[in-house]
C-alpha positions as CSV (number, residue, x, y, z in Angstrom):
1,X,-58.5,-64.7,3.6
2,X,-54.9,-65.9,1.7
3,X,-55.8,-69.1,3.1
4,X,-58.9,-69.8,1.0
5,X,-57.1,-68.8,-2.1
6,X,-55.0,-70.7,-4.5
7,X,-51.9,-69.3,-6.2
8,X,-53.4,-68.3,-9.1
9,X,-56.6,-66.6,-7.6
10,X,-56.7,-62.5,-7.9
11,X,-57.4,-60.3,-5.6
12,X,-58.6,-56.5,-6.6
13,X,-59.1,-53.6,-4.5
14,X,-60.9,-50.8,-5.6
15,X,-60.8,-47.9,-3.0
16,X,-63.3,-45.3,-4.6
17,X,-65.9,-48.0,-4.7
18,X,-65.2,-49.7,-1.4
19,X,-65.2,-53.2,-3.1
20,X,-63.2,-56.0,-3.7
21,X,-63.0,-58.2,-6.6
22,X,-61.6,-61.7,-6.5
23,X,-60.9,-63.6,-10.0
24,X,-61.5,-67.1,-9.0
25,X,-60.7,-70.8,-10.2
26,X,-64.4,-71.7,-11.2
27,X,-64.1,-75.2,-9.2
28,X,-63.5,-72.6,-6.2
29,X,-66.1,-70.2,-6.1
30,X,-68.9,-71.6,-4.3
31,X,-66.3,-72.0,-1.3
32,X,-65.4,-68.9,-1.2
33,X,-68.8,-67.1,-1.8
34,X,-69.9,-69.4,1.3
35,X,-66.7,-68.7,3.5
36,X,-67.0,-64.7,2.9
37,X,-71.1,-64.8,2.8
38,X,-70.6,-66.4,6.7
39,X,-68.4,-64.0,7.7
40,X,-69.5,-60.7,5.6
41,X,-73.0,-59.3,4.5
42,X,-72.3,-59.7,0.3
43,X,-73.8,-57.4,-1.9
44,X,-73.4,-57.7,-5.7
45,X,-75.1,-59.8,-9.0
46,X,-73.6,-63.3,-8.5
47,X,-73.4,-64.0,-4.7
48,X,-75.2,-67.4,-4.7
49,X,-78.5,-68.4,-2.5
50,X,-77.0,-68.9,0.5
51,X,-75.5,-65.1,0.7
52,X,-78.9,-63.3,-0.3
53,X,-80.5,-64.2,2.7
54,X,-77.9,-62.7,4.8
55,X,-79.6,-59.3,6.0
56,X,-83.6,-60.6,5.9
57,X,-84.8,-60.8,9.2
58,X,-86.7,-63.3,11.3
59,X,-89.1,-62.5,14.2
60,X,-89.5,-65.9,15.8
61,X,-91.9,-66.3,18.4
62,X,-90.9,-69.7,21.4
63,X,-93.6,-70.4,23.4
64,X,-92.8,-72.7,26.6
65,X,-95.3,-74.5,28.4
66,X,-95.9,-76.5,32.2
67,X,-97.8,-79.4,33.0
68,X,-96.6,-80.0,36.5
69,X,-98.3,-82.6,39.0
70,X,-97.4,-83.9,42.2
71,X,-98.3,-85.5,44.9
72,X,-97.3,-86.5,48.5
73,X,-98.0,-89.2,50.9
74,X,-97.8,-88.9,54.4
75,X,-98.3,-92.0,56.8
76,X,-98.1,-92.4,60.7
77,X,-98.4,-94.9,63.0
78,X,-98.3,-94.0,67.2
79,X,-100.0,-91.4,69.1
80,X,-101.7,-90.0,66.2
81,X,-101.8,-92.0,63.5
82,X,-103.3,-90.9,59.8
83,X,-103.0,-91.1,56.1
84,X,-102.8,-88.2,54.5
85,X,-102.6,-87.3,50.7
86,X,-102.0,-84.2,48.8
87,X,-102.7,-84.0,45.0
88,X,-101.4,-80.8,43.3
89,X,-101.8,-79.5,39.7
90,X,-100.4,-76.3,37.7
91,X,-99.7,-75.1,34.4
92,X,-97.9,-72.1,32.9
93,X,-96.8,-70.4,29.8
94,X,-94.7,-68.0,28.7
95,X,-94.0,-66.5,25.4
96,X,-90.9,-64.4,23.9
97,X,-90.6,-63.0,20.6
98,X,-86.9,-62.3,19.1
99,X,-86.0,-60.4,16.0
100,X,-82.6,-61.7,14.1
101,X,-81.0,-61.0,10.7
102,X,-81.1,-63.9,8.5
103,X,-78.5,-66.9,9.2
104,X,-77.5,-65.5,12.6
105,X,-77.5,-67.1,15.8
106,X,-79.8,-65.8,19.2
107,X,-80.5,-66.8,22.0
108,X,-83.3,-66.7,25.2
109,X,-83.1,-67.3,28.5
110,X,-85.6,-69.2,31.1
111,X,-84.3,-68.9,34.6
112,X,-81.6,-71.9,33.7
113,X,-82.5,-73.1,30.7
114,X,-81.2,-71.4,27.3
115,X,-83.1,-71.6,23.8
116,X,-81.1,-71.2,20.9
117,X,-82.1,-70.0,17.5
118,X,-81.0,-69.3,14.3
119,X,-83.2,-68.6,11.5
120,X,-82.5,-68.4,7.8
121,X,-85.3,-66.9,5.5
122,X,-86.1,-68.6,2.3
123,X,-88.2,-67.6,-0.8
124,X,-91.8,-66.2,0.0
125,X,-93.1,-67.2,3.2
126,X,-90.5,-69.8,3.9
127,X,-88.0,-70.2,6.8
128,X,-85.5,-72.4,7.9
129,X,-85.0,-72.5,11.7
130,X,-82.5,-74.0,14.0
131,X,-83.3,-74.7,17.6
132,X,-82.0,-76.1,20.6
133,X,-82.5,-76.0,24.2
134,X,-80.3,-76.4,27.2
135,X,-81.7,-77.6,30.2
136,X,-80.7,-78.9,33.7
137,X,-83.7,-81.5,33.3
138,X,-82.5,-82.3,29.3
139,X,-82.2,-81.3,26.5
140,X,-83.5,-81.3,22.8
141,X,-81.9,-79.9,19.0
142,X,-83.8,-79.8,16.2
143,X,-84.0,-78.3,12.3
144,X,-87.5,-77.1,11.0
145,X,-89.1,-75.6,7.9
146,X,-91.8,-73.2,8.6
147,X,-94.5,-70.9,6.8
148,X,-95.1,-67.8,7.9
149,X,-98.4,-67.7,10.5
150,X,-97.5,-71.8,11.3
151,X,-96.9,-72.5,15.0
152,X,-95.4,-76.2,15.9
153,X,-94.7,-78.0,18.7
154,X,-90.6,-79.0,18.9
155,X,-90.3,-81.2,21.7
156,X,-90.8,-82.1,25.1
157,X,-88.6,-82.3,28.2
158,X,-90.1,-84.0,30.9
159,X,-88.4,-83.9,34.8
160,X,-89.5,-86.5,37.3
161,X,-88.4,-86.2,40.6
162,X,-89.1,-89.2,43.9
163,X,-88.3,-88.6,47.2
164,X,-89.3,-91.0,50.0
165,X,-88.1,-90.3,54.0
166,X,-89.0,-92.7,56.8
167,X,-88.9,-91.6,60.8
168,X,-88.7,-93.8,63.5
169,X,-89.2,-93.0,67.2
170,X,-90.5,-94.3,70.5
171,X,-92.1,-91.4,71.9
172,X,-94.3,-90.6,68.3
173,X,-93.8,-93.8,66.2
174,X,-92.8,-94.5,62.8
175,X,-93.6,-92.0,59.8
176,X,-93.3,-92.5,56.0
177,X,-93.5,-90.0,53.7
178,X,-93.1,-90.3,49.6
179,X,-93.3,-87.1,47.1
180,X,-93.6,-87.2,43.6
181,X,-93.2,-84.7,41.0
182,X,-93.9,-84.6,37.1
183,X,-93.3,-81.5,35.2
184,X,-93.5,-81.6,31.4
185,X,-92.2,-78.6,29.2
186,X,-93.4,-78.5,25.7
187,X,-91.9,-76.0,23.8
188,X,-94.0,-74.2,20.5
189,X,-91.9,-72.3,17.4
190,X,-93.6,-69.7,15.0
191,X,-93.2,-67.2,12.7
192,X,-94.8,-64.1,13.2
């Protein structure tokens, strides 16, 4: 802490009361309410906006959704020639709730993609959120203001995949085969 204080700066310690006091250059005191608010929980009269949130808590609610589609093509050309086709369609969702104090950071986990969140609560129904999401297919950050009750949508990460293979024989004759896959994840954020 010696490092965010100047010279003439004044610590006190009181034991009986378990606090500490610091007499402060007025041009440094939003510093160091913000440095000790970050790394403390503050209590006291004059501890600045930023340090009463500390200790509210957030339960955030990320909903992930899947739109997948793909489809494959298979054509051969011998002994037994054919076209054939195959057209596929699903969709999922899952939901996860998460509980965290006010200004710290959590986290949730999808398989290999991780969802972090950090959540600071404002005046009445008001909330600043954080969130980012760490995929193999992408990624997406973003910084939100949300009401109590609202649900929005974040961001989408969409993962396309092609894969074509070709055979070629004299006994069964040539083959072609192509495979495409589209799977879109949107991702939902609310305050429950």
């Amino acid at each position: 802490m010696s490092s965010i204080l100047a010279p003439k700066d004044k610590v006190y310690f009181r034991r009986a009361k378990n606090c500490l006091e610091i007499k402060l250059n007025p041009k440094r005191q939003e510093l160091t309410r913000t440095w000790i608010g970050k790394k403390y929980q503050v209590i006291g009269p004059d501890i600045g906006s930023a340090s009463l949130a500390m200790g509210r808590e957030c339960r955030l609610k990320v909903e992930r959704t899947l739109r997948a589609s793909s489809n494959t093509t298979k054509l051969k050309i011998g002994q037994r020639s054919g076209v054939n086709r195959i057209d596929s369609n699903s969709m999922g969702k899952r939901s996860t709730s998460l509980l965290l104090s006010s200004g710290r950071q959590g986290r949730i986990r999808y398989n290999d993609e991780i969802v972090f969140l950090k959540c600071i609560k404002g005046g009445g129904d008001n909330y600043q959120v954080e969130i980012s999401v760490d995929a193999p297919q992408g990624g997406l950050s973003s910084s939100v203001s949300l009401v109590k009750g609202q649900k929005i949508n974040i961001g989408e990460i969409i993962n396309q995949n092609r894969a074509r293979s070709s055979r070629l024989s004299l006994s069964s004759g040539a083959a072609v085969s192509s495979k495409e896959a589209l799977g879109k994840f949107n991702y939902f954020l609310m305050i429950d």
